[in-house]
C-alpha positions in Angstrom: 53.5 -64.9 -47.0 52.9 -64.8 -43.4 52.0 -61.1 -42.6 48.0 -60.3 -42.5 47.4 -58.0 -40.0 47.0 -55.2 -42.1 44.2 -57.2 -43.8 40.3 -56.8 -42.4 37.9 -59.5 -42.9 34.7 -58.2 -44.0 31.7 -58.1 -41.8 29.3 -61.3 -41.5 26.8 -59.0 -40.9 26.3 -55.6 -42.4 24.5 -53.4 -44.8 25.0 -53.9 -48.2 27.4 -50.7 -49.2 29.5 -51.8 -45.7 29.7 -55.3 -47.1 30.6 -54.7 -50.8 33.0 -51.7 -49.9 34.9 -54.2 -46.9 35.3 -56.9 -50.2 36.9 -54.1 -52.3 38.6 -53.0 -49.1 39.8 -56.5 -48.3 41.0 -57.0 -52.0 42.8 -54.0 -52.1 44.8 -54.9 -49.1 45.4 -58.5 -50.5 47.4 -56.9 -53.5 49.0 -54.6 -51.1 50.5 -58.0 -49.2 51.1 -59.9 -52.0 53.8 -56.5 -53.4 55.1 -55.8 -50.3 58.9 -55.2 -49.2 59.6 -56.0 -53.1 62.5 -54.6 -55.2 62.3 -52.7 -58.2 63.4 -55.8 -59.8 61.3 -58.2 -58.3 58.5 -55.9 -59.0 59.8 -55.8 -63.0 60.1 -59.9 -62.7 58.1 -61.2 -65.4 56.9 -65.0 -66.0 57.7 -67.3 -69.2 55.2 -66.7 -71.7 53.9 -63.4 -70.1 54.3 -59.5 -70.3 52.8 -59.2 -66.7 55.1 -57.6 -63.9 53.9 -57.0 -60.3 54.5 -53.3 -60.6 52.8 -53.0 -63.8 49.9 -54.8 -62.7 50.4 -52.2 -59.1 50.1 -48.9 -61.9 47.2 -50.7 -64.1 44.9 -50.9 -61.0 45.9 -47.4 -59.7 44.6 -46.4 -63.6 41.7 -49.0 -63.7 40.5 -47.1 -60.1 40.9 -43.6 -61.5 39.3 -44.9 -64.9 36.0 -46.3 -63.2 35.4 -43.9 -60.2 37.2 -40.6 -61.4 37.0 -40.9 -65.5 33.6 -43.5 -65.9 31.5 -42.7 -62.3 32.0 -38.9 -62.6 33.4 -38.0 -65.9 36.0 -36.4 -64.6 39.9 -36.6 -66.3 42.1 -39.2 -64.7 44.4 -38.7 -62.1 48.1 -38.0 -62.8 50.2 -39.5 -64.4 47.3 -41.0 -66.4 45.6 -37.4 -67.4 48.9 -36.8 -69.3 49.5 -40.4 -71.4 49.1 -40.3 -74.8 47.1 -43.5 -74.8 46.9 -43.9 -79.0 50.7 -44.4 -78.9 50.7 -47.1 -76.2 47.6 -48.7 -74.8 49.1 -50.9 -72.2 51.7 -47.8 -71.3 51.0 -48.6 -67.3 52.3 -51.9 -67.9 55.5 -51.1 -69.5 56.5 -48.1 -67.9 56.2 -49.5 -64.9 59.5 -50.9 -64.4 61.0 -47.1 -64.7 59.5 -46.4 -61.2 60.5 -47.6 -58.1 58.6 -49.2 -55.6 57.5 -46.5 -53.3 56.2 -44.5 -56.7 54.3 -47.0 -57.5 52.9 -47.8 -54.0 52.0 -44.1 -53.9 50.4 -44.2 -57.0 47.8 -47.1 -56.1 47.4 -45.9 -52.5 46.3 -42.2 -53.9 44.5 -43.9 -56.2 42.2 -46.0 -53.9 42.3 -43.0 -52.2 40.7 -40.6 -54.6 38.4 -43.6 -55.6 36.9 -43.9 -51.8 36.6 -40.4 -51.5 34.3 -40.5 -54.5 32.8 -43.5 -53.5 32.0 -42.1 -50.1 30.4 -38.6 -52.0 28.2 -41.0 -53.7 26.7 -43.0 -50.6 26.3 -40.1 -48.4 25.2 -37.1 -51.3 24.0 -38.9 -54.0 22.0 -42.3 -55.0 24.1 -44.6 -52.6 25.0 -47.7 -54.7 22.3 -47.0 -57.0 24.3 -43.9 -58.4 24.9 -44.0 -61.7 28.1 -43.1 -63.5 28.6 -40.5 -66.7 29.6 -42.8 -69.2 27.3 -45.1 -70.7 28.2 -48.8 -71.4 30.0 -49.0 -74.7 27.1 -51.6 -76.1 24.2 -49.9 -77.1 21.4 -49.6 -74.9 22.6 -50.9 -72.0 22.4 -47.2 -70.4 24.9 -46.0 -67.7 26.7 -48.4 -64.9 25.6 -48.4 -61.3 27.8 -47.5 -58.4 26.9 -51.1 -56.7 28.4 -52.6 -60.9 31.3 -50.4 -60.7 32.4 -51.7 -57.3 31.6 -55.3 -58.0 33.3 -55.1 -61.3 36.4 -53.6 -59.6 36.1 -56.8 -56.8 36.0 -58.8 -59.9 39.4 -56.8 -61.0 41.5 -57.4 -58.0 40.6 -60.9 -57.0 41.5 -61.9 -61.1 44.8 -59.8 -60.5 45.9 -61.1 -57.1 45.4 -64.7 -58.4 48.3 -63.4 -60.9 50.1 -62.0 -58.5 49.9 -65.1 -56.4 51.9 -66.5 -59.5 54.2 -64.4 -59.7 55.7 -63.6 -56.5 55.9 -67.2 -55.5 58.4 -67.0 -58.8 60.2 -64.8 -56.9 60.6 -66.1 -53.5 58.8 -68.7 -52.9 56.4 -66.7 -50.7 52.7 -68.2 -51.4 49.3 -66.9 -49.6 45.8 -67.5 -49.3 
C-alpha cells in the first residue's frame, strides 16, 4: 500500500481531547486504507484457520462505534441496521452477513458510523464533562461504576490498531499490498 494522503498524523503538540481524538482519527483512516478499492470478494476473503473477512471486520467496527458512543456513552438504541438484529440468534451476525453487502454498503456503514460517533463525541467535549463524561451503562463487573469518555475512546484506539494489525494480514493475502 502506497496511498496515505488521506491519513493525518496526529499533533506533537496538543491538548489532550485534540490528541486522543487525532489517534482515533488516524486509526480510523488506517482501516479505511487498508479496505480500499477492494471487491466484494476480496472483502469476503478469509484466511486458513480464521472466520475473519475484511468487510466483516468493516461492519463489526461500524457496530462496535455505535455500541460504545450511541448504545454504551448515551444509552441510546444503535444505529441501523444494528437497532433491527436479533442478536440472541446470531452474536457475531456483522461478521457473517457481511459478505451479502457490497463494498460501498459497507463503507457507508463505517463512515456513518464514525460519523454519528464524532458527532456525539463532539456534544460531549463542548456541552458536557469533556473527556471526563461518563457513559449510561455501567461496567459489567460490579463496582467498577460507569466508563469515562477519555476510556471509551482509548478503548476504541485499542479496537482499531488490534483490527488493522488483522487487516494487515489479510489484505497482503490478497494482493500482496503490505503497509505501515
Amino acid at each position: 500500500m502506497t496511498q496515505t494522503a488521506d491519513r493525518i498524523d496526529p499533533p506533537l503538540h496538543a491538548d489532550e481531547a485534540t490528541t486522543v481524538r487525532a489517534f482515533l482519527a488516524y486509526q480510523r483512516d488506517t482501516f479505511r486504507w487498508k479496505t480500499a478499492g477492494l471487491t466484494r470478494e476480496q472483502l469476503a476473503t478469509r484466511l486458513p484457520s480464521s472466520e475473519m473477512t475484511l468487510g466483516g471486520m468493516m461492519k463489526h467496527l461500524a457496530l462496535v462505534e455505535s455500541s460504545w458512543f450511541s448504545e454504551d456513552l448515551l444509552g441510546q438504541p444503535l444505529i441501523a441496521p444494528f437497532d433491527g438484529v436479533d442478536w440472541s440468534a446470531d452474536r457475531d451476525w456483522e461478521w457473517h452477513s457481511a459478505a451479502d453487502d457490497s463494498p460501498e454498503e459497507l463503507r457507508a456503514l463505517f463512515d456513518a458510523s464514525a460519523a454519528a460517533s464524532d458527532r456525539i463525541i463532539d456534544e460531549a467535549i463542548v456541552s458536557g464533562d469533556g473527556l471526563d463524561t461518563l457513559s449510561v451503562v455501567e461496567a459489567r463487573r460490579p463496582g467498577l461504576g460507569r466508563f469515562s469518555l477519555r476510556w471509551i475512546l482509548l478503548h476504541m484506539i485499542e479496537e482499531y490498531a488490534r483490527h488493522n494489525g488483522h487487516a494487515d494480514l489479510i489484505r497482503e493475502s490478497i494482493d500482496g499490498l503490505t503497509g505501515e
